[in-house]
C-alpha positions as CSV (number, residue, x, y, z in Angstrom):
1,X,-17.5,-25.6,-15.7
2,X,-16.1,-29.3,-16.2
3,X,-17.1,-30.3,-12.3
4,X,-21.0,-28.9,-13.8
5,X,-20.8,-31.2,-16.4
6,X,-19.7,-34.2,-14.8
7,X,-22.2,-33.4,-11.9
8,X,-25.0,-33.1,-14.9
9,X,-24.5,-36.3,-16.6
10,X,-24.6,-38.1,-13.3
11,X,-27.9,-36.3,-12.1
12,X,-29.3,-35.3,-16.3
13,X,-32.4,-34.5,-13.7
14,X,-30.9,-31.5,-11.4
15,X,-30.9,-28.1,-12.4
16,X,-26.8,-27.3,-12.4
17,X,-25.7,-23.7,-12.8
18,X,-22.1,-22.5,-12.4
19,X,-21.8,-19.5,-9.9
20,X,-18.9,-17.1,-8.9
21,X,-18.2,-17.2,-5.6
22,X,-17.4,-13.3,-5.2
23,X,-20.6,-12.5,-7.3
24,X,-22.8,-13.7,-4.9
25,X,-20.4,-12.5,-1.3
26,X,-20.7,-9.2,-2.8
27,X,-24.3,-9.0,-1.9
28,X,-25.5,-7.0,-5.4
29,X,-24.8,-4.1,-7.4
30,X,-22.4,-1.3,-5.6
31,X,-24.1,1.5,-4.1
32,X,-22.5,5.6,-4.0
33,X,-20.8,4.5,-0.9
34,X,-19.1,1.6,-2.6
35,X,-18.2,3.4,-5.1
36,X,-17.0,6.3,-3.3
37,X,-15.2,4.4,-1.2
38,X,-13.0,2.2,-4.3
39,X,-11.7,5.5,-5.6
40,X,-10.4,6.4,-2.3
41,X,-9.1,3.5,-1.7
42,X,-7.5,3.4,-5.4
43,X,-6.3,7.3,-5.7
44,X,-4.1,6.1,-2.3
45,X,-2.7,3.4,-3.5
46,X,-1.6,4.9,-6.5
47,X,-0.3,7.6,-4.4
48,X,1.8,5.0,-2.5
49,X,3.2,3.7,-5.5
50,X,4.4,7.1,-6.6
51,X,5.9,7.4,-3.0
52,X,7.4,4.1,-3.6
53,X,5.4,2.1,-0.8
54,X,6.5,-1.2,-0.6
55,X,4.2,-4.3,1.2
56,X,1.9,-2.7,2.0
57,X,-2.1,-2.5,1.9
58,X,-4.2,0.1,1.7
59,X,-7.5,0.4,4.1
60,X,-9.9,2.0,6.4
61,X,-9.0,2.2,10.1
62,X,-11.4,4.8,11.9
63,X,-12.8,6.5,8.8
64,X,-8.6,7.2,7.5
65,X,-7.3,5.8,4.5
66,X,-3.5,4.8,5.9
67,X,-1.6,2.0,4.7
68,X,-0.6,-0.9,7.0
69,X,2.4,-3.4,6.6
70,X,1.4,-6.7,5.4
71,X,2.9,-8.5,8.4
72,X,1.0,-6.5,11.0
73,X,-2.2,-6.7,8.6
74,X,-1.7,-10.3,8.9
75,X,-0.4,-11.2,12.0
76,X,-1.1,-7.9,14.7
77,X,-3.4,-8.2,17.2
78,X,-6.6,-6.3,16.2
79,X,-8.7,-4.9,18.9
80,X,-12.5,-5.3,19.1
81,X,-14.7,-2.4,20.3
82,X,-16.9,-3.3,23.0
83,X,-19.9,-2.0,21.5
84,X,-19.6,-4.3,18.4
85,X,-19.4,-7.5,20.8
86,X,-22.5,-6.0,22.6
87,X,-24.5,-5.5,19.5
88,X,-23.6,-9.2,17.9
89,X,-25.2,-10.6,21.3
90,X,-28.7,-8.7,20.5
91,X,-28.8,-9.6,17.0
92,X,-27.6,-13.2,17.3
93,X,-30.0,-13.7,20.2
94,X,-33.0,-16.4,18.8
C-alpha cells in the first residue's frame, strides 16, 4: 500500500490499484474440482499428522494422494511425459 502511494503522488494522474499476487495466479473463483481436490488434499494431511508424518508434503502424483519428502520434492529429478513435451510444441507453435 505505501509503494501505491508513493507511486500516486509522483504520477497524481495514473490510475494506481493495489493487487494480490495469488488473487490474480489463481485464475478466478474455485470450481467442484478445486474444491474437491483441497479436501483431499487436507483430510491426508491431517491424516499424516495423526500418523506423525514429519517433512513432508502432501500431493498428486498419477491421480494418488501420497506424501513425498521435502528434499526429493525439492531436489529429485522429476520426469516429463513425452506426450506433454509433444503437446507444448503444438500449442506454443505461432
Amino acid at each position: 500500500m505505501a509503494l501505491a502511494n508513493a507511486y500516486q503522488q509522483h504520477f497524481p494522474e495514473a490510475d494506481t490499484r493495489v493487487t494480490v499476487l495469488g488473487h490474480i495466479q489463481r485464475g478466478g473463483k474455485p470450481s467442484a474440482n478445486d474444491r474437491i481436490l483441497a479436501s483431499r488434499l487436507g483430510a491426508h494431511a491431517v491424516k499424516g499428522l495423526i500418523e506423525g508424518k514429519k517433512g513432508v508434503a502432501v500431493g498428486v502424483i498419477n491421480h494418488e494422494i501420497v506424501f513425498t519428502k521435502f528434499e526429493e520434492a525439492i531436489y529429485g529429478k522429476k520426469e516429463i511425459s513425452e506426450n506433454l513435451w509433444i503437446m507444448n510444441g503444438i500449442l506454443t507453435r505461432s
